[in-house]
C-alpha positions in Angstrom: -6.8 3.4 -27.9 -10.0 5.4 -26.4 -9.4 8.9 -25.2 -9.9 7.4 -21.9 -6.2 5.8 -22.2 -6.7 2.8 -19.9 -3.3 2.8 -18.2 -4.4 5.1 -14.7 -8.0 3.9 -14.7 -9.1 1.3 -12.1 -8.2 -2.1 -13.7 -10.8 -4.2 -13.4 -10.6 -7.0 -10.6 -8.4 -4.5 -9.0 -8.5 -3.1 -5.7 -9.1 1.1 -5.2 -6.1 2.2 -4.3 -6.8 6.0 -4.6 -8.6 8.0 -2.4 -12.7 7.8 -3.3 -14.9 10.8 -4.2 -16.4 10.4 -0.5 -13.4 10.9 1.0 -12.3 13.4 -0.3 -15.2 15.4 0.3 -15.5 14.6 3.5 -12.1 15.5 4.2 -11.7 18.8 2.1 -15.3 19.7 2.5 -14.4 23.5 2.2 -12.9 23.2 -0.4 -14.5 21.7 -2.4 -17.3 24.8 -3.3 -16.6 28.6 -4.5 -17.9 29.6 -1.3 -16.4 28.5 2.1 -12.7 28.8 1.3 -11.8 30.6 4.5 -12.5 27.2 6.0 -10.0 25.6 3.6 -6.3 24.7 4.1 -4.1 27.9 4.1 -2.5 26.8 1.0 -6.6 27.3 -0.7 -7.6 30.3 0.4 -7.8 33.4 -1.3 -8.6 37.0 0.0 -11.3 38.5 -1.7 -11.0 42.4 -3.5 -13.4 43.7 -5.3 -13.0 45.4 -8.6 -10.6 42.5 -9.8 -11.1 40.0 -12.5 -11.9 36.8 -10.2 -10.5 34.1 -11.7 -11.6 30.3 -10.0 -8.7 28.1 -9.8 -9.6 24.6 -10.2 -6.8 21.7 -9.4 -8.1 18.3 -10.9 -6.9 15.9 -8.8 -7.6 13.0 -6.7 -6.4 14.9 -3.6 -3.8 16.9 -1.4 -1.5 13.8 -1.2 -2.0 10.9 -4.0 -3.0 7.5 -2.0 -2.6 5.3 -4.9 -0.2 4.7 -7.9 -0.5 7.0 -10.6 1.3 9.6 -12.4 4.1 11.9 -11.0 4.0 8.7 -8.5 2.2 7.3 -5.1 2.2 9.2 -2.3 3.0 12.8 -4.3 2.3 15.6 -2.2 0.6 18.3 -4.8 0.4 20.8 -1.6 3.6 22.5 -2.0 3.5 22.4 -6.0 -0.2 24.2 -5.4 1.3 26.5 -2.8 4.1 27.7 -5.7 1.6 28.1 -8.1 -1.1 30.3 -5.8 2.2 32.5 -4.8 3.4 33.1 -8.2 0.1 34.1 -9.5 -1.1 36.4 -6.7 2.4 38.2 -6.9 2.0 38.2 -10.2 -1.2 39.3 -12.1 -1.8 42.6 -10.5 -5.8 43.2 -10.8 -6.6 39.9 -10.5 -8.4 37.5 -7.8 -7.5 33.7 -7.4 -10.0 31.5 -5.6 -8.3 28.1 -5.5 -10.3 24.8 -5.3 -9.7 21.4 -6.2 -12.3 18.8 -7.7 -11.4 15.0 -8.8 -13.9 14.8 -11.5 -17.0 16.0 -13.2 -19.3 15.5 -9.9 -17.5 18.1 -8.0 -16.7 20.2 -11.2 -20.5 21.2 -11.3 -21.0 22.1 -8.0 -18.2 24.3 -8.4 -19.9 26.0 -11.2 -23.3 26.2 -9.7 -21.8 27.9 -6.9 -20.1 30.3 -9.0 -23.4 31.5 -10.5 -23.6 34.0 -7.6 -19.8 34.5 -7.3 -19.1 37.2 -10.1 -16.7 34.4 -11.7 -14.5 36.1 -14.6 -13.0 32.5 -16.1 -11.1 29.3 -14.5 -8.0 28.0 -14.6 -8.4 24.6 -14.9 -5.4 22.7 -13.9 -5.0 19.1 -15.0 -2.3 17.4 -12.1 -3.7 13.8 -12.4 -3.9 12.5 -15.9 -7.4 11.7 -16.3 -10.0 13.8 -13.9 -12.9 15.0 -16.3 -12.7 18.4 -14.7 -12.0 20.8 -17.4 -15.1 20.0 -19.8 -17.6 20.9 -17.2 -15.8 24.4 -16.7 -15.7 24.6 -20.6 -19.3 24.2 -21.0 -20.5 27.6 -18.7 -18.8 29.0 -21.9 -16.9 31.3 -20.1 -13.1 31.7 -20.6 -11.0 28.5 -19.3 -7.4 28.4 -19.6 -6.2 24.8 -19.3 -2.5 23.7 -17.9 -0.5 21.2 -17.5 1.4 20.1 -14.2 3.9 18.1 -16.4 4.2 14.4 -15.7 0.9 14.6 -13.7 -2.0 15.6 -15.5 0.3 15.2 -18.9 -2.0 12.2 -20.5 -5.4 14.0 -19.9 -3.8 17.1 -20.9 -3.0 15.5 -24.1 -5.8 13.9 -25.1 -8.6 16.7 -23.9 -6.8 19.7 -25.9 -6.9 17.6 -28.8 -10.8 17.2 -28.1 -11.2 20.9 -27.6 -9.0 21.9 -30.7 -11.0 19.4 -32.6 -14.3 20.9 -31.2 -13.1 24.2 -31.9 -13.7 25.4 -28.3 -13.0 29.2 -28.6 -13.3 29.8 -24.8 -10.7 27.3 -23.7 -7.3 28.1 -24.3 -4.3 25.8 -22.7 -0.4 25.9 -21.7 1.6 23.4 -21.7 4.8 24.5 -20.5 7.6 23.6 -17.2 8.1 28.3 -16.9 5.6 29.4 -14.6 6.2 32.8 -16.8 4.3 30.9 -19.6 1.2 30.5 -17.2 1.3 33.9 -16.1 1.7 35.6 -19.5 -1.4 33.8 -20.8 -3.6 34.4 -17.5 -3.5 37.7 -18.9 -5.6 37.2 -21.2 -8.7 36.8 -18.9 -8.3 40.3 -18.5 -8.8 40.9 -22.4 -11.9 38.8 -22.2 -13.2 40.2 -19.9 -13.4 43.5 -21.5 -14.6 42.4 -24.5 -17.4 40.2 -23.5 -18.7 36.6 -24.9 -17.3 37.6 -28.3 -13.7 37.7 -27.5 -12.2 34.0 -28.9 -10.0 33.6 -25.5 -8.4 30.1 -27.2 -6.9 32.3 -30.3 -5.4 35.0 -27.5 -4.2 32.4 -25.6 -2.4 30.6 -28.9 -1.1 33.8 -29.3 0.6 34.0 -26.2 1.9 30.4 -26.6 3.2 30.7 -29.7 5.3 33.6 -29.3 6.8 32.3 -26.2 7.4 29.0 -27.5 11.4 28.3 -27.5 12.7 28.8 -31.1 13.4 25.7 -33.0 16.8 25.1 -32.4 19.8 24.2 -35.1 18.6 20.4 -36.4 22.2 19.2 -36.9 21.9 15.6 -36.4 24.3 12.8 -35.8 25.5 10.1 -38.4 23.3 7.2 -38.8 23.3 5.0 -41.5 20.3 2.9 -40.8 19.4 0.2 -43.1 16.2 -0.6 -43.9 14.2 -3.5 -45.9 11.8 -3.1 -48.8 8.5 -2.9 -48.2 7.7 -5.9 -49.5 10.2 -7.7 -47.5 9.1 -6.1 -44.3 5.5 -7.2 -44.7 6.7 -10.5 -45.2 8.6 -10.3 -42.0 5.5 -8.9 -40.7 3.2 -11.2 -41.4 5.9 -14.1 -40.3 5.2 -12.4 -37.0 3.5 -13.4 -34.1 2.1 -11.3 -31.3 1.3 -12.6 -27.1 -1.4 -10.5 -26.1 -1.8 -10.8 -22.6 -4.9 -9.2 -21.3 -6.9 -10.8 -18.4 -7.4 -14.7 -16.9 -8.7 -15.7 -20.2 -7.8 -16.7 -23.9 -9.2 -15.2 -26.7 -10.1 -15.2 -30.2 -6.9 -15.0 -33.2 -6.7 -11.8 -34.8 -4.5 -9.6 -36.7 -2.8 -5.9 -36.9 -0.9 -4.9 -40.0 -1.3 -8.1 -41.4 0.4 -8.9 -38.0 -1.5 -12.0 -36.0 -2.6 -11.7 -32.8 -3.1 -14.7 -29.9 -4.4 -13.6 -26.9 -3.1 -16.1 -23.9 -4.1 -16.0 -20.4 -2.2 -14.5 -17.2 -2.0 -17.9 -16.0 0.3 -19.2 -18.9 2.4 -16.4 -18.1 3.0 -17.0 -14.1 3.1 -20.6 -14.8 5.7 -19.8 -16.8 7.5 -17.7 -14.2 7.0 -20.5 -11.7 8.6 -22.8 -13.2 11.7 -20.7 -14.7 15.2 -21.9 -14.0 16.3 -20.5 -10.7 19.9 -20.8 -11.7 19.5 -18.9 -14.8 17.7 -16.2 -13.1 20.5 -15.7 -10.7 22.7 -15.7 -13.7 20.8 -12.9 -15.1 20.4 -11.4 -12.0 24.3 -11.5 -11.5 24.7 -9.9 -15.3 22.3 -6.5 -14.1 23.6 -6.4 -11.3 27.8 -5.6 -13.7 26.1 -3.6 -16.1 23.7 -1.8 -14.7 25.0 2.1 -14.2 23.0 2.1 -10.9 20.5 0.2 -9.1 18.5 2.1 -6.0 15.6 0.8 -4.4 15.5 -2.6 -5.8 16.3 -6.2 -4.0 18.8 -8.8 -5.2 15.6 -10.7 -4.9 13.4 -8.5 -6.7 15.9 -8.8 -9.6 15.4 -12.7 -9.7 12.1 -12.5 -9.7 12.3 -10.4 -12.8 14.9 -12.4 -14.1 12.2 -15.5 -13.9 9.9 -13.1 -15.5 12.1 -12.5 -18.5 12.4 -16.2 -18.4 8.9 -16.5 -18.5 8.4 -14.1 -21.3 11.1 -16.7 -23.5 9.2 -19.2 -23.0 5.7 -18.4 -23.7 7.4 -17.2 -26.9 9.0 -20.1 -27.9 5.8 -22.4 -27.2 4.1 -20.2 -29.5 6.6 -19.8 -32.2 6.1 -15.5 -31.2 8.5 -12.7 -31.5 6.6 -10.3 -29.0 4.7 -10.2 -26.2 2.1 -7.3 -24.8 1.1 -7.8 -21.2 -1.3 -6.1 -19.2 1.3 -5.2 -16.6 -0.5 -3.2 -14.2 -3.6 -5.1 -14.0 -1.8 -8.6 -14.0 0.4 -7.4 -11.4 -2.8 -5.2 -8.8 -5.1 -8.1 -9.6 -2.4 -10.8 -8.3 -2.4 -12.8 -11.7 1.1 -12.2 -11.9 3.9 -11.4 -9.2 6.9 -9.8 -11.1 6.8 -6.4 -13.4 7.2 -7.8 -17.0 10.0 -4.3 -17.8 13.2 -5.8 -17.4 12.3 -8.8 -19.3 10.9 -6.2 -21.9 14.1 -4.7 -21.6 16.2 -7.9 -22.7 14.0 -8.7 -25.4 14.0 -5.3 -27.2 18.2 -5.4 -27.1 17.6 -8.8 -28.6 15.4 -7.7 -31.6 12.4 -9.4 -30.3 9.4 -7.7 -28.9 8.3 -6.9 -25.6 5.5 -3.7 -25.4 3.6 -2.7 -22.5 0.5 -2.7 -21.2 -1.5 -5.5 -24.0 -1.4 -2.2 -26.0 -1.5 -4.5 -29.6 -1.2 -1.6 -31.9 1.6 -0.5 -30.3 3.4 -3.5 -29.7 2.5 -4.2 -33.7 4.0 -0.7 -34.7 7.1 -2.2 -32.9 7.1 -5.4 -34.5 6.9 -3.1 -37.6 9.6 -1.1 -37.0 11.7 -4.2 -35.7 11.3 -5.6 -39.2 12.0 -2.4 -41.4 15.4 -1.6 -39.7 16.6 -5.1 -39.0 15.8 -5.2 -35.4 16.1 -2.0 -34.3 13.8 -1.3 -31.1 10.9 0.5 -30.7 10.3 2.9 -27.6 7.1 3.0 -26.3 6.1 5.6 -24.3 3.6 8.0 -22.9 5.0 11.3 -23.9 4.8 14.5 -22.8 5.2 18.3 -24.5 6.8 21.0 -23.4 6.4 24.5 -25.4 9.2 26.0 -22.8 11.7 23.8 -24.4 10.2 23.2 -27.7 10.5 19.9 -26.3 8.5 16.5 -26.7 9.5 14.1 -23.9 9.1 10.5 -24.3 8.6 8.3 -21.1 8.1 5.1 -19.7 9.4 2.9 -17.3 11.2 0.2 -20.0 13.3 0.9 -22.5 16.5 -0.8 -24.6 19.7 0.4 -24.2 20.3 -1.0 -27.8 18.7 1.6 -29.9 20.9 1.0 -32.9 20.1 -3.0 -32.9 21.4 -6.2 -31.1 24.6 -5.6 -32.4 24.6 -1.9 -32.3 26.3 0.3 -29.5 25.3 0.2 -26.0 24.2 2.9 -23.9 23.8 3.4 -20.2 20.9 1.7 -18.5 19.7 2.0 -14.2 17.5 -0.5 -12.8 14.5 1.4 -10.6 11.6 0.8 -8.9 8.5 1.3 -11.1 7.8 4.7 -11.0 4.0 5.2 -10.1 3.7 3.0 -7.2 7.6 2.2 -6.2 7.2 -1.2 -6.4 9.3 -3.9 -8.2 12.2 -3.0 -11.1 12.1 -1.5 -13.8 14.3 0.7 -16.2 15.8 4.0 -17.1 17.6 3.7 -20.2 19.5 6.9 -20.6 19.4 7.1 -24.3 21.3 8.9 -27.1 21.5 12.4 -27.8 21.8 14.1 -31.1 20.1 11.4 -33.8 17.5 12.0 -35.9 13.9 9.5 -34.2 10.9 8.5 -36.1 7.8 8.3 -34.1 4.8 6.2 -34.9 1.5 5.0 -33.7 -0.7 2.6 -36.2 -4.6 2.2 -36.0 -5.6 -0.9 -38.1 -9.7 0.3 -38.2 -8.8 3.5 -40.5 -5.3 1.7 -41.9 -3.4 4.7 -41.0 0.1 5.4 -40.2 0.7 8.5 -37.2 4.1 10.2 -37.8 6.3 13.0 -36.6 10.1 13.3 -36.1 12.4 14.4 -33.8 16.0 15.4 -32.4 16.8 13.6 -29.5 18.4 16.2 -27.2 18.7 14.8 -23.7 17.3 12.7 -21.0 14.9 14.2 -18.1 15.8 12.4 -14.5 13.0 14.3 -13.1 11.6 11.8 -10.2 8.2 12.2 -10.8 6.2 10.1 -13.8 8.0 7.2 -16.0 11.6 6.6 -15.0 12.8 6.7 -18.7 12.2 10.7 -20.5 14.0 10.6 -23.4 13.8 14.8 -24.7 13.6 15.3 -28.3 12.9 18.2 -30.2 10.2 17.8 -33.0 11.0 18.4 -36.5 7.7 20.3 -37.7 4.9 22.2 -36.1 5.3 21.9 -32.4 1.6 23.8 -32.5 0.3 20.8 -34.9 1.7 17.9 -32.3 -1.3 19.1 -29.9 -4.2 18.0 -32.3 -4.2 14.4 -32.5 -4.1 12.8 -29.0 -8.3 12.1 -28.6 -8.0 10.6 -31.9 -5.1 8.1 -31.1 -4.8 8.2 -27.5 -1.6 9.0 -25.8 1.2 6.2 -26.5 3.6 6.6 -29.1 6.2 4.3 -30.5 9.8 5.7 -31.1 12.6 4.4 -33.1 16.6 5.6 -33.9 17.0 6.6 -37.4 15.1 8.2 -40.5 12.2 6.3 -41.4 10.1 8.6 -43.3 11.3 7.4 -46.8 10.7 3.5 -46.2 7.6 4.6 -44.3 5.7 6.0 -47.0 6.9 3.1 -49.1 5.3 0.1 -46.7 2.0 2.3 -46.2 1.9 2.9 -50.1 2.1 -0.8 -50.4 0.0 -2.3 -47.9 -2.7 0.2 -49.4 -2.7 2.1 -45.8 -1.9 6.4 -45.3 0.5 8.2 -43.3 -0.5 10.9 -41.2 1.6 13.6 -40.1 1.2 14.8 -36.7 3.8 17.8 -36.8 
């Protein structure tokens, strides 16, 4: 996947939702520059003192209140979050000066720095609290100190995936926090002071780590739950793998046969799909309906109708299957669904497909969905979570999310946990799922890139499930086995989904990478 991951960029064929660069100029106009704050809502102003260490607080966002669907969701208010986080650090970080701005991308970024050319700047705090605003690298490149943070299932993606490109880059000037304790963020403000002091030489990204590192929870005691997962040669596996078949559906048209893993690909148009859906069984989608409806733990914000029309989805997502002789599917939700192609969210079909050992992965993301179809085959048709994780060094957690998931993590025929039915997080449309998931088993994490026939890997403990509102209704909380420090470095190279499976796997792993001649990486 590029570093750009494609999920929160404008689809194409789709309407702007969010609020345009014009816009928000024209309504923040005082804001938008180092100088002119006093004309800038109360919440952005800072006093000025001289003879502290200024430090230019830069919130990269789309703006004040988010217009369109994106992550922590439509129609967040980032005001109050930004108040906190002014408050705190004022009251703080005695001998320092915050002047607070926001900027939605690299445009606004540079006029921000060419303004501080005559502002006596010490460093920025770049804050990433939309996932992918380029505002950060413009700030990196005046080559004075940046620390970067995280506003945690906001900016999380673009967080991700530009620290890895610093890290990689060996950026000495930008450090970065990823943690949900605003003590974190102060304690490694701190070190702007250090910098300062000691001039250009001072390597402000190994201070930082410093500071992270030692504040980073402990690792806690890895006991893990029984789990006898049994798993396939590798030889059988690829030859349940290559008896595979993935749907990949990615715009209006068709497209050429290919394969992943030894995996092939079709690519089928939107309008198969909905034609699909049109003609489902309306009978049988009440049926379905009438089965969420009894098992479901809770369902808020979601129509009896909308569940029928994601029962015919699910429906749908049978047939195209069956016409194809396929055992998963990959739709471009979002942009099937914003550009009108399709008129049901594909997650709770997703949802009955993964409990029944077939495949059903978001967003036409084909390496994923093949690392599931992978996975599916190893274990015997155990399900694959995909999911846009986020880390937090506060909890020494890694937090998986997304807005599908099985409640059959164990198999079809395994145990059954709890499952809600939701509106879809980002944009509170539709149904989707929170599948509140097993705590206290051993997971095996994996992402698969078929151009340099690698294998991405880490391990963790799941230890919970977040119900925070904002971001992907399903946040399964695990804590990695490994380097939490090492899980930061390869997002730019692999982008930010990750697919997430019950059980050890790191044995029969290495065994069907050894014999499909490919390498597993480890990523903690």
């Amino acid at each position: 996947m590029p570093t750009s991951d494609p999920k929160y960029r404008m689809l194409s064929g789709c309407p702007r939702s969010g609020m345009s660069r014009r816009r928000f100029l024209e309504g923040c106009a005082a804001c938008a520059g180092a100088a002119g704050l006093m004309g800038a809502p109360a919440w952005l102003r800072s006093s000025s003192q001289g003879g502290k260490t200024r430090i230019r607080v830069v919130y990269a966002l789309h703006g004040p209140i988010q217009e369109g669907p994106d992550w922590p969701n439509k129609g967040f208010d980032f005001r109050p979050a930004i108040e906190r986080i002014n408050a705190e650090l004022a009251k703080r970080c005695a001998g320092y000066e915050f002047l607070p701005t926001l900027a939605t991308g690299p445009e606004q970024a540079q006029k921000i720095v060419e303004d501080d050319k005559t502002a006596s700047i010490d460093g920025y705090l770049a804050y990433q609290m939309n996932c992918w605003n380029r505002v950060a690298q413009t700030l990196a490149g005046t080559g004075k100190p940046v620390l970067y943070a995280d506003f945690q299932y906001g900016g999380s993606g673009g967080f991700l995936v530009y620290t890895a490109g610093f890290l990689r880059a060996g950026a000495k000037n930008v450090g970065f926090v990823a943690s949900s304790n605003i003590d974190d963020l102060v304690e490694a403000v701190k070190c702007f002071g250090g910098a300062k002091a000691a001039g250009p030489t001072y390597d402000f990204a190994g201070a930082a780590g410093r500071v992270r590192m030692m504040r980073t929870a402990r690792a806690g005691r890895l006991s893990i739950a029984p789990d006898a997962v049994k798993t396939l040669s590798a030889e059988e596996t690829i030859r349940l793998m290559k008896a595979s078949k993935i749907l990949a559906v990615r715009s209006n048209e068709a497209g050429p046969a290919s394969t992943v893993m030894g995996i092939p690909v079709v690519q089928i148009p939107f309008a198969e799909v909905n034609e699909a859906w049109a003609a489902a069984d309306k009978a049988e989608a009440r049926a379905i309906a009438d089965r969420w409806q009894k098992t479901a733990a809770l369902i808020e914000g979601v129509s009896r109708a909308e569940l029928e029309n994601s029962a015919a989805m699910y429906l749908a997502e049978k047939a195209v299957l069956k016409k194809h002789g396929a055992n998963a599917i990959a739709i471009n939700c979002l942009g099937g669904f914003y550009g009108g192609h399709i008129h049901a969210y594909p997650c709770l079909g997703f949802h009955e497909l993964n409990n029944e050992g077939l495949v059903g992965g978001c967003e036409c993301d084909v390496p994923s969905a093949a690392a599931m179809v992978t996975g599916a085959a190893l274990t015997g048709g155990r399900p694959g979570f995909i999911s846009d994780p986020v880390i937090d060094t506060a909890k020494r957690q890694i937090i998986y999310a997304h807005c599908v998931a099985s409640n059959k993590v164990f198999g079809p025929k395994g145990a059954v946990n709890p499952f809600q039915i939701l509106t879809h997080s980002e944009d509170r449309q539709c149904a989707s799922v929170r599948s509140l998931l097993p705590s206290g088993y051993l997971t095996t994490t994996i992402e698969v890139s078929e151009a340099r026939k690698e294998i991405l890997f880490h391990q963790a403990k799941a230890v919970g499930n977040d119900p925070d509102d904002r971001a992907c209704r399903t946040k399964l909380a695990a804590e990695p086995v490994g380097d939490i420090e090492k899980l930061f470095t390869m997002w730019d190279q692999w982008g930010w989904h990750r697919v997430t499976f019950y059980g050890d796997l790191k044995k029969p792993l290495y065994a069907l990478a050894e014999a499909m001649g490919w390498k597993v990486v480890e990523e903690a």
